[in-house]
C-alpha positions as CSV (number, residue, x, y, z in Angstrom):
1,X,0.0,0.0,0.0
2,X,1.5,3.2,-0.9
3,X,1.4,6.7,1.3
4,X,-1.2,8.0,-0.7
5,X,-3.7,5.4,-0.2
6,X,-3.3,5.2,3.5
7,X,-3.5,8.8,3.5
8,X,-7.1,8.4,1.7
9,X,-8.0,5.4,3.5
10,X,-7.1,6.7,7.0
11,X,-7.6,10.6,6.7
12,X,-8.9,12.3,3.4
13,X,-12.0,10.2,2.8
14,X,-12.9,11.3,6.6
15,X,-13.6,14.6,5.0
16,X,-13.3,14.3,1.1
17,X,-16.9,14.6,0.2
18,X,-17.6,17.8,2.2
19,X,-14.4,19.8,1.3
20,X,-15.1,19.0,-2.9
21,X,-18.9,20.3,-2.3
22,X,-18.3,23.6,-4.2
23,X,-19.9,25.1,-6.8
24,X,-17.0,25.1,-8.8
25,X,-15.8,22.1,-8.4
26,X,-19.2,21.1,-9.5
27,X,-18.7,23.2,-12.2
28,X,-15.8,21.6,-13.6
29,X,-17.3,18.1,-13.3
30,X,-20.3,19.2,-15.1
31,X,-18.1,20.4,-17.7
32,X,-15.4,17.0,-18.1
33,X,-18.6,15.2,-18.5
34,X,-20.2,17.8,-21.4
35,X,-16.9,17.8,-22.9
36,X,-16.1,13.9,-23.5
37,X,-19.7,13.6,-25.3
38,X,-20.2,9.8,-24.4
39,X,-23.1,8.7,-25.5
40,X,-25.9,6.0,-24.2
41,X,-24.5,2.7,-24.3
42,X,-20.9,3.5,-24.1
43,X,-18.6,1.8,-21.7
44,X,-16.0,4.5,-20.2
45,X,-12.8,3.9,-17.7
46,X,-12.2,6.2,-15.0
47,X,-9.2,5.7,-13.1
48,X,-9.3,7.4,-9.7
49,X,-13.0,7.1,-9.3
50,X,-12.6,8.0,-5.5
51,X,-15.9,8.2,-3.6
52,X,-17.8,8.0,-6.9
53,X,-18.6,11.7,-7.1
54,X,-18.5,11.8,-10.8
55,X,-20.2,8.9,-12.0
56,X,-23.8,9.9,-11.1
57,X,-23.3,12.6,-13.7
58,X,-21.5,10.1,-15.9
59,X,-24.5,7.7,-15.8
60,X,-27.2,10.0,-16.3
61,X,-25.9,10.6,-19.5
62,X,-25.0,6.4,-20.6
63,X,-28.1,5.8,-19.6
64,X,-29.5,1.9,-18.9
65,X,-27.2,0.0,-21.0
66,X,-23.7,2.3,-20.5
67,X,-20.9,0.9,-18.1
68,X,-18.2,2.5,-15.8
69,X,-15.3,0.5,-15.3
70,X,-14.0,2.4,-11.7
71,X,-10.6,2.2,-10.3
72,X,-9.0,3.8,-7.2
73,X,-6.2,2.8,-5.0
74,X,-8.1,3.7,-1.6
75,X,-10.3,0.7,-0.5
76,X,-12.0,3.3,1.7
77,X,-13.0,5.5,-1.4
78,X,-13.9,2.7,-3.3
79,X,-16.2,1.6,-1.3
80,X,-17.9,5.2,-0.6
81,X,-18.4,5.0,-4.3
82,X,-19.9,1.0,-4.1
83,X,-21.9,2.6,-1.9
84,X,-23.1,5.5,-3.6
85,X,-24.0,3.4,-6.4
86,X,-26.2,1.0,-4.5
87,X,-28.1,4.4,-3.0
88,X,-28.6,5.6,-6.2
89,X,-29.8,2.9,-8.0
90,X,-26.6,2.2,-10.9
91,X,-24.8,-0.5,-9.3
92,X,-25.8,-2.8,-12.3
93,X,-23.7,-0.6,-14.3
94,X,-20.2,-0.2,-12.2
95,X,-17.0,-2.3,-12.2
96,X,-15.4,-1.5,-9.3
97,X,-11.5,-2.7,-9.3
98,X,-9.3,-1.5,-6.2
99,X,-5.4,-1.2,-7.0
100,X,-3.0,1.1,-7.7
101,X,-3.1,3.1,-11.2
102,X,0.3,1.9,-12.4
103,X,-0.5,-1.3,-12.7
104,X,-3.4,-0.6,-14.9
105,X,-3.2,-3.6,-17.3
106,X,-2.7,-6.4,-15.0
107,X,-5.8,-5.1,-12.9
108,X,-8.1,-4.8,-16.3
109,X,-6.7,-8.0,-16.8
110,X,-7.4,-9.8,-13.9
111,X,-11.1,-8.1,-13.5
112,X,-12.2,-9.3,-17.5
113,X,-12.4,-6.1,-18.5
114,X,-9.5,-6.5,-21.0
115,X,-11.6,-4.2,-24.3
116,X,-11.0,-0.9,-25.0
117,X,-13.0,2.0,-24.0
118,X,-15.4,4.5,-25.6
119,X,-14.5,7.1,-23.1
120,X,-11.3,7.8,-20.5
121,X,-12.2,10.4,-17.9
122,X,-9.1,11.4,-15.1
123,X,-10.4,13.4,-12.6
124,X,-8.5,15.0,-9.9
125,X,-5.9,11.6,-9.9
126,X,-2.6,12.7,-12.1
127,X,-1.7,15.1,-9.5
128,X,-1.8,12.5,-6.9
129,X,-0.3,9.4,-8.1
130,X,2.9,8.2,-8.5
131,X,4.5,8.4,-11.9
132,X,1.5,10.6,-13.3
133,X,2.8,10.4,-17.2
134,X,3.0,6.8,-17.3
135,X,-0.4,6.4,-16.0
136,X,-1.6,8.7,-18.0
137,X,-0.4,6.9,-21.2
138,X,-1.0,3.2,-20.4
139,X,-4.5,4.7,-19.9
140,X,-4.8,6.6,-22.9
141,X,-3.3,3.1,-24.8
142,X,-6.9,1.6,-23.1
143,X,-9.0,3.8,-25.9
144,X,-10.7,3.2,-28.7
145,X,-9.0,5.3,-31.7
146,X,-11.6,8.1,-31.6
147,X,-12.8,7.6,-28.4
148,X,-12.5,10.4,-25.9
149,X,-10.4,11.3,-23.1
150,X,-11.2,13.8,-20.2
151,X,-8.8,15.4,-17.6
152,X,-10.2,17.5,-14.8
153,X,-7.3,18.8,-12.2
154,X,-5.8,21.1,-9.9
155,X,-3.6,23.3,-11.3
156,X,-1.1,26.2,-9.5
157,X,2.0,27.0,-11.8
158,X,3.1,29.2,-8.5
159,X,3.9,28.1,-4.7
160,X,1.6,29.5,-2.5
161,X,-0.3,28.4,1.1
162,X,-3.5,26.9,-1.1
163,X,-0.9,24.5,-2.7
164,X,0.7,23.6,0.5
165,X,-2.7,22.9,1.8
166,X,-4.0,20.7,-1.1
167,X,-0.4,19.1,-0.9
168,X,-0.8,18.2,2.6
169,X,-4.4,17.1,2.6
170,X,-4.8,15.3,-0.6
171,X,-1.4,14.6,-1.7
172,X,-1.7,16.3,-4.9
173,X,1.4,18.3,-6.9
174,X,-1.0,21.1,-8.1
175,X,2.3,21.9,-10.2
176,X,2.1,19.4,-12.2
177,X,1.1,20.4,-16.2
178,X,-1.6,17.5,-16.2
179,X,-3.0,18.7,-19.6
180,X,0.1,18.6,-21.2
181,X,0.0,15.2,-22.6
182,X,-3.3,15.3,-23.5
183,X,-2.9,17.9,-25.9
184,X,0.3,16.2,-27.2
185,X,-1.2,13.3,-28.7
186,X,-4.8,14.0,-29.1
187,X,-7.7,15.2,-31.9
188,X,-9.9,18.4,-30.9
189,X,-8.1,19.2,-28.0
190,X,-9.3,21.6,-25.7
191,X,-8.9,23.4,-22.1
192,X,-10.8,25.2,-19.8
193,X,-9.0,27.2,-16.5
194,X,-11.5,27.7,-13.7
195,X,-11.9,30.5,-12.9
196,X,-10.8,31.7,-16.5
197,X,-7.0,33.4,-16.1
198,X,-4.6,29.9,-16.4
199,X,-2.4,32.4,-13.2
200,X,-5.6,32.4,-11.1
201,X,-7.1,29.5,-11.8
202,X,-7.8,26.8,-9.4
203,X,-8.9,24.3,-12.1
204,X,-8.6,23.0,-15.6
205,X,-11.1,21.1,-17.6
206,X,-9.2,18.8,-20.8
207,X,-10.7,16.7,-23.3
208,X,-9.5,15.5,-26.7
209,X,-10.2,12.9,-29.1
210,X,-7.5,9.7,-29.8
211,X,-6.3,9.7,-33.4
């Protein structure tokens, strides 16, 4: 178990839920979800599901027949989101697999799930884990050609006492470029900063097609 899941498991999921309920963080969820334009019936990975705060949006939109494939290195978070699926009435459509990011094929392996994607959505993980680029691109490998790919993140390019804060509680390098590969490698690429100015902005919304 690495340090950032015991953080989550024994600390951050204490409190997770309640610190991300903010209107723009809402915002920018609402908007990763608008902006990888799955469709009903489309089966979409998200690695670093966390307490499942994303895929009520995400399942409103796939509708009956659509699938989630979930990942997230915190058992505790993991099962916050089993839960939150059960409440809300989608468990049917959720794959839940707990493990750690980097090790992305063996666990799609081992859980069957082995297909490529119609969608990829990275929320809030790539400044957490470990080797962030590599996970990004074994992920990215894990899509269809022409599927879609969505990164919603924290992004400071400057030190100050908010990143110390976020670095402390959640683990997260809010210095990290996380969009940067996207827009590398990707079709119709495009970014958001929230609030607008990338120097004041607290978030950035990605999402690009795979050629």
């Amino acid at each position: 178990m690495s340090y950032t899941s015991k953080l989550y498991d024994l600390l951050t999921s204490r409190f997770y839920d309640k610190q991300m309920d903010l209107e723009l963080v809402h915002e920018a969820r609402r908007r990763v979800v608008s902006g990888i334009k799955v469709v009903p019936g489309a089966r979409v990975l998200e690695v670093g599901c966390g307490s499942g705060l994303n895929q009520p949006l995400l399942i409103e939109v796939l509708g009956e027949t659509g699938q989630i494939v979930a990942i997230d290195a915190s058992i505790v978070m993991l099962n916050q989101a089993k839960a939150r699926a059960r409440e809300q009435g989608y468990a049917d459509r959720m794959v839940f697999i707990h493990g750690d990011a980097r090790k992305l094929d063996i666990l799609l392996r081992d859980a069957g799930e082995d297909d490529e994607f119609d969608a990829l959505f990275l929320t809030l993980i790539l400044t957490v884990v470990p080797d962030w680029q590599q996970v990004f691109e074994t992920a990215y490998q894990r899509l269809k050609v022409d599927g879609r790919c969505g990164v919603m993140d924290s992004y400071w390019s400057k030190s100050s006492i908010t990143h110390w804060l976020v670095r402390s509680l959640y683990a997260a390098d809010s210095k990290r470029p996380t969009f940067v590969p996207l827009r590398e490698i990707a079709a119709e690429y495009q970014v958001e900063f929230l609030p607008p100015a990338p120097e004041d902005s607290f978030f950035f919304v990605a999402s690009g097609t795979k050629k």
